[in-house]
C-alpha positions as CSV (number, residue, x, y, z in Angstrom):
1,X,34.7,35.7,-35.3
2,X,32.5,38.4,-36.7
3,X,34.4,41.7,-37.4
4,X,32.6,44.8,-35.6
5,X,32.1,46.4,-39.0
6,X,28.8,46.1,-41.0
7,X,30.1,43.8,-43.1
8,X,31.2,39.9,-42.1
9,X,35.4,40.0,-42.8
10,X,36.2,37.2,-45.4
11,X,39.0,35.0,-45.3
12,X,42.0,35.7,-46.9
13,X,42.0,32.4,-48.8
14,X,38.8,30.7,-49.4
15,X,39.2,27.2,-47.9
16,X,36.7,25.1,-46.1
17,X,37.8,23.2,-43.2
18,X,35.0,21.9,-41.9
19,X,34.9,19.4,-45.0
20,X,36.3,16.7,-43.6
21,X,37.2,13.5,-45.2
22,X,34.5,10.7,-44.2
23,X,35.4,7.0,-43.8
24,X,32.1,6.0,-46.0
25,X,33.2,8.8,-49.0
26,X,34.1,7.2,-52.4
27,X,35.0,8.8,-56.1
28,X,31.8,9.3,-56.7
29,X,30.6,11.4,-53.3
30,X,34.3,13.5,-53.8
31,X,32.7,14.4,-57.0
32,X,29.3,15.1,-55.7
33,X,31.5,17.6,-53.3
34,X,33.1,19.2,-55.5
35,X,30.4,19.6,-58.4
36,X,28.6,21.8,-55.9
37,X,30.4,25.2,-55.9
38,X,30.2,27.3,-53.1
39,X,30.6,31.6,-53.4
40,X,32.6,33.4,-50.9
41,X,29.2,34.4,-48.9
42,X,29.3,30.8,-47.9
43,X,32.8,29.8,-47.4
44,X,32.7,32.6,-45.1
45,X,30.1,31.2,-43.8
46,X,32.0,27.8,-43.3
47,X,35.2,29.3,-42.2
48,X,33.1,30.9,-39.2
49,X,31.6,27.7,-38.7
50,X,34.8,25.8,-38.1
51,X,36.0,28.7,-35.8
52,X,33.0,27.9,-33.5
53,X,33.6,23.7,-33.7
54,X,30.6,23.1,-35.4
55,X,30.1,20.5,-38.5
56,X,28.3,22.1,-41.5
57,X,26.8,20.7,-44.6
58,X,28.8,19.3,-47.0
59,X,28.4,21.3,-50.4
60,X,26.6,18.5,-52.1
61,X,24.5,18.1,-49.3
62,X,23.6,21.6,-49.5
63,X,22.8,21.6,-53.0
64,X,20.2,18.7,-52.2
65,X,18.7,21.3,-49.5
66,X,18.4,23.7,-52.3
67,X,17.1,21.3,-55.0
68,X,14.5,19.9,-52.7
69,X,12.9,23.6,-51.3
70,X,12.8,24.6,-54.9
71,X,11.4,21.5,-56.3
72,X,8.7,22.0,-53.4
73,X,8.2,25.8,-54.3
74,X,8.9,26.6,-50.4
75,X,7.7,29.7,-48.9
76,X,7.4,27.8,-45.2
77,X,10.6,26.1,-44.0
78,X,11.8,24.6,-40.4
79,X,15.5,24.4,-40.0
80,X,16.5,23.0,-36.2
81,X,20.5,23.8,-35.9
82,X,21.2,27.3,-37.3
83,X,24.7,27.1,-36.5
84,X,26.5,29.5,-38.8
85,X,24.4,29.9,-41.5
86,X,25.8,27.4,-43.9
87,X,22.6,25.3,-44.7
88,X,19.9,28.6,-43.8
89,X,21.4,30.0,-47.3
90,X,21.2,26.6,-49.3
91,X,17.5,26.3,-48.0
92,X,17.0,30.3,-49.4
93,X,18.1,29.9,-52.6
94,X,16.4,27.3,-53.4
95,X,12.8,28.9,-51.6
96,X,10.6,31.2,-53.2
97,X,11.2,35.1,-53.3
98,X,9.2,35.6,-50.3
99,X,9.4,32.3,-48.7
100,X,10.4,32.6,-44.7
101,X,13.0,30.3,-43.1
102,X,12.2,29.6,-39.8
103,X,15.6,28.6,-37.9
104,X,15.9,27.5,-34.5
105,X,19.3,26.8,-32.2
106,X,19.9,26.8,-28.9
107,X,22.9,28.9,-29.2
108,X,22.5,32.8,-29.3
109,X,26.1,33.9,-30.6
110,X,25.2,31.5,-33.4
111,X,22.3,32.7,-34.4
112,X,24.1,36.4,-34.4
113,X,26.5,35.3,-36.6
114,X,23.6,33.5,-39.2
115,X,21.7,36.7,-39.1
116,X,24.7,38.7,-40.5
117,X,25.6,35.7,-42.9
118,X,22.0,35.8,-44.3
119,X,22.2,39.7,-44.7
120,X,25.5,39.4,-46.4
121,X,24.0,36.7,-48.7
122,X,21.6,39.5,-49.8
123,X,18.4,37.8,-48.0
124,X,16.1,40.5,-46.3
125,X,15.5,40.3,-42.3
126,X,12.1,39.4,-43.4
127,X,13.2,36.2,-45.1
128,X,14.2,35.0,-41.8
129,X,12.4,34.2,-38.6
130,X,15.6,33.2,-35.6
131,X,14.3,31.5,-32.8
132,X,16.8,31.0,-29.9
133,X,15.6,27.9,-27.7
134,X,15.8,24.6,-27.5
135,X,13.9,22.7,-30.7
136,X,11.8,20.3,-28.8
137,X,11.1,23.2,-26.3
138,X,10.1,25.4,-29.6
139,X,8.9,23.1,-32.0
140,X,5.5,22.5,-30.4
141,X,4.6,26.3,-30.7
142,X,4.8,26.1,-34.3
143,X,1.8,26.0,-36.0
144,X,0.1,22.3,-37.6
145,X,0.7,21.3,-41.5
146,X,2.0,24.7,-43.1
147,X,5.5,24.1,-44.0
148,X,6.6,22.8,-46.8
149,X,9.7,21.4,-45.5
150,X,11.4,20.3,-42.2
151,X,15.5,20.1,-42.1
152,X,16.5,18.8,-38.7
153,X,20.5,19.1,-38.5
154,X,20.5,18.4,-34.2
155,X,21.6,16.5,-31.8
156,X,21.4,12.7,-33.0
157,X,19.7,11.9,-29.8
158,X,16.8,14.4,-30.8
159,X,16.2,13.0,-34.5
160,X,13.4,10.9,-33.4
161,X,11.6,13.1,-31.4
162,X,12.5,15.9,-34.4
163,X,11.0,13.5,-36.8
164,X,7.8,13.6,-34.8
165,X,7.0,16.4,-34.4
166,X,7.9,17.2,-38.8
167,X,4.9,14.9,-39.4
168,X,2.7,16.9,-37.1
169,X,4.3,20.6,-39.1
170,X,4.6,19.6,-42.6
171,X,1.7,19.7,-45.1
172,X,0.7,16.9,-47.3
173,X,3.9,16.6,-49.9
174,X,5.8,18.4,-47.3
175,X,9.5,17.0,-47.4
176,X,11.4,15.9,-43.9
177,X,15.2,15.9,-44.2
178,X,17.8,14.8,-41.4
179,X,21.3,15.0,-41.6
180,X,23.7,12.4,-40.3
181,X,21.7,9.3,-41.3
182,X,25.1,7.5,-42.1
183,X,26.2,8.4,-38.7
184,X,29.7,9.1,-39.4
185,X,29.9,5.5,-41.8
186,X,28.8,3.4,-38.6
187,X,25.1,3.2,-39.8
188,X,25.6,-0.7,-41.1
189,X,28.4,-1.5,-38.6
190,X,26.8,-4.0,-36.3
191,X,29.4,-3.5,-33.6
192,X,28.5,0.4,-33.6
193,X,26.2,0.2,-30.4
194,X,26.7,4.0,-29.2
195,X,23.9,5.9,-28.4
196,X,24.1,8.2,-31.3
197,X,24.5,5.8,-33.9
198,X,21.4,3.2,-32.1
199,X,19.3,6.6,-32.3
200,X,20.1,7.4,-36.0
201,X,19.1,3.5,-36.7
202,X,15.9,3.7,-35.3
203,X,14.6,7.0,-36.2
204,X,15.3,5.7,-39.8
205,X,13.8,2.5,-39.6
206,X,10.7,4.4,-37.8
207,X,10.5,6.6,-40.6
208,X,11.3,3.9,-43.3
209,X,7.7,1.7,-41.7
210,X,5.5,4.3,-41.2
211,X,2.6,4.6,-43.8
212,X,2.7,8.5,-43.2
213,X,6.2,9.0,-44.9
214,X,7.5,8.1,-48.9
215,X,11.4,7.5,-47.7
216,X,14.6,7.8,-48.8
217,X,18.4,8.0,-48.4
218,X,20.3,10.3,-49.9
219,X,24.5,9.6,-49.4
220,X,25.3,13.3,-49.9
221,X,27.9,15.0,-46.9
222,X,27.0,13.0,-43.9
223,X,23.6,11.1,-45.5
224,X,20.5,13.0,-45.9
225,X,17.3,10.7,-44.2
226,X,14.8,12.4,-46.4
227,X,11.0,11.8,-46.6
228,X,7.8,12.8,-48.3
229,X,4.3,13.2,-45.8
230,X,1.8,11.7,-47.5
């Protein structure tokens, strides 16, 4: 995975994987894809990804990541699944100069391999805070209404709770963003009944009739649930 050099190795030919085709994905979504252009930092990035069997952003959904931290001017952002650092350098690049990610995973060897992938990127040590632990173990040590935005990328079966616990982190105009909210293009299939997909339904019909959120889908990658705290 990581070579024992300073430096990340790079694949020989730049492909990416982990982009794989999705049953809901039309013309229009295959352009979105491809109209967001990815540099070798993060096809490295994605290339380690898939060598570890985990699922990273889609492009396009990573250029809505970026897009929404720099609409928001973010200097304070939560990111629960750090995975390889795929979606950690869409949030940077679209946060202030001396905003702070925040990233939190479960998984150590991870989290070693994002830290490298954020250096490589050219982001300072300081730009990042890694937290290894489980997020609803972590979450509630993080301190009330000063980020500006929340990007849960979990376990389906933690998006509620996730969710939650955004409303109570987030300041006012603070932005909420969940991947996987077409879960997998079973999301309007009423004979989808799995567990995953009945936990994706209901975190985003919780957060589509709460008064405390301004929602929205967004059908980028895997669908972004996103919302505004009033």
């Amino acid at each position: 995975m990581c070579a024992s050099s300073a430096r990340l190795r790079r694949p020989e030919v730049v492909i990416v994987p982990s982009i794989r085709p999705q049953p809901h994905h039309s013309a229009a979504q295959d352009f979105a894809e491809a109209y967001a252009s990815e540099d070798v930092v993060l096809q490295t990035a994605r290339s380690l990804a898939h060598e570890l069997g985990l699922d990273s952003v889609t492009p396009a959904a990573g250029s809505v990541l970026r897009l929404l931290a720099a609409a928001g001017n973010a200097k304070a952002v939560v990111e629960i699944g750090t995975g390889a650092g795929v979606s950690g350098i869409w949030l940077l690049r679209g946060m202030r100069t001396d905003g702070v990610l925040t990233t939190i995973d479960v998984e150590n060897e991870h989290q070693r391999i994002a830290r490298r992938i954020f250096v490589e990127a050219g982001f300072a040590p300081s730009r990042t805070r890694i937290i290894t632990g489980r997020a609803l173990d972590v979450l509630p040590r993080l301190a009330d209404g000063v980020y500006d935005l929340v990007f849960v990328d979990a376990d389906a079966t933690e998006f509620t709770a996730c969710a939650e616990a955004a409303l109570r982190l987030l300041r006012p105009g603070g932005v909420l963003v969940v991947n996987g909210a077409m879960a997998g293009g079973r999301i309007s299939d009423p004979a989808a009944r799995d567990v995953d997909t009945l936990t994706i339904r209901e975190t985003v019909r919780i957060v589509r009739e709460s008064e405390e959120w301004i929602p929205a889908v967004i059908p980028s990658g895997a669908g972004l649930l996103t919302a505004v705290k009033r």
